[in-house]
Every structure is written in structure tokens, then in C-alpha cells.
C-alpha positions in Angstrom: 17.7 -4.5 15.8 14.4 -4.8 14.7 13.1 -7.7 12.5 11.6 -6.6 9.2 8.7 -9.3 10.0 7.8 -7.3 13.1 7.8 -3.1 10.9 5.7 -4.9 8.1 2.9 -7.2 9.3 -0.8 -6.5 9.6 -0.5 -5.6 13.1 1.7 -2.9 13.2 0.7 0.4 13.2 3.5 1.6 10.8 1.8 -0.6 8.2 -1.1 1.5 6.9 1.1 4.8 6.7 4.2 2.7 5.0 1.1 1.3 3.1 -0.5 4.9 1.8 3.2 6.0 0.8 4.3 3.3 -1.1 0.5 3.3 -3.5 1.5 7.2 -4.2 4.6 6.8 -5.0 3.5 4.0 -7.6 0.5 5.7 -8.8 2.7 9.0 -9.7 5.6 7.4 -10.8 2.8 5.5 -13.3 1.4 8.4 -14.1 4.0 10.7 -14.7 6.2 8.3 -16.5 3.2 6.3 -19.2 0.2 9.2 -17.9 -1.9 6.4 -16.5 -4.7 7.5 -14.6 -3.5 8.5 -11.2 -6.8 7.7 -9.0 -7.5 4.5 -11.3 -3.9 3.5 -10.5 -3.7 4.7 -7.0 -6.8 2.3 -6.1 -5.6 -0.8 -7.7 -2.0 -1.0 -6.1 -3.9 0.1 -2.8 -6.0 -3.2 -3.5 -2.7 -5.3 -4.2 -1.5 -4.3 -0.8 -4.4 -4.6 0.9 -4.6 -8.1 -0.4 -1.7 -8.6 1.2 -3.3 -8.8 4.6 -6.0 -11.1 3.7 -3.2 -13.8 2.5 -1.2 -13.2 5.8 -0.5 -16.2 8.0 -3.1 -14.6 11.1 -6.3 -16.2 12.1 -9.5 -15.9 9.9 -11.2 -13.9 12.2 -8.5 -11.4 12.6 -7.9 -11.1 8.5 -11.7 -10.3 8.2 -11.1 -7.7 10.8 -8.0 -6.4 8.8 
């Protein structure tokens, strides 16, 4: 069975898509729930997870690539 360190790591392809769901799913439940602005919303939690990457245990030259 797969490891969930292996689906959710900056190298995996999976990552960006898993990535791009989870920030709209946020963002509308945000929005629909306390009307927050959706695009405001949507671009902060997609720069949480992309923050994500840079803190990753990889090399430095492969996080800047990230």
C-alpha cells in the first residue's frame, strides 16, 4: 500500500492537482459560508500550500526550483 509521504511530497505529480483542489474547496467554502472574497481567499491558501514546499526537507537547490 502506498505511503502517504510518497502521494503528498513536492515531487509527485499528484501534488499540484491535490494542491489546486484543496485551495477551491477552501476558498468556496470561505466564501459561501462568511462571503469572503473568493480570488483574495483562493490566493492566500494557494500561498500557505505552496509554502509548504519551500519548508520541505529537499535540497535548497531543488526547493528554489519548486
Amino acid at each position: 500500500m502506498a505511503d502517504v509521504k510518497e502521494f503528498l511530497n513536492p515531487k509527485s505529480m499528484l501534488t499540484p492537482g491535490i494542491a489546486g483542489g484543496v485551495t477551491m474547496m477552501i476558498s468556496n467554502t470561505l466564501w459561501f459560508q462568511f462571503e469572503l472574497p473568493q480570488k483574495w481567499t483562493a490566493l492566500t491558501i494557494s500561498f500557505l500550500l505552496g509554502l509548504m514546499v519551500v519548508v520541505a526537507k529537499a535540497p535548497a537547490w531543488q526547493r528554489l526550483v519548486f
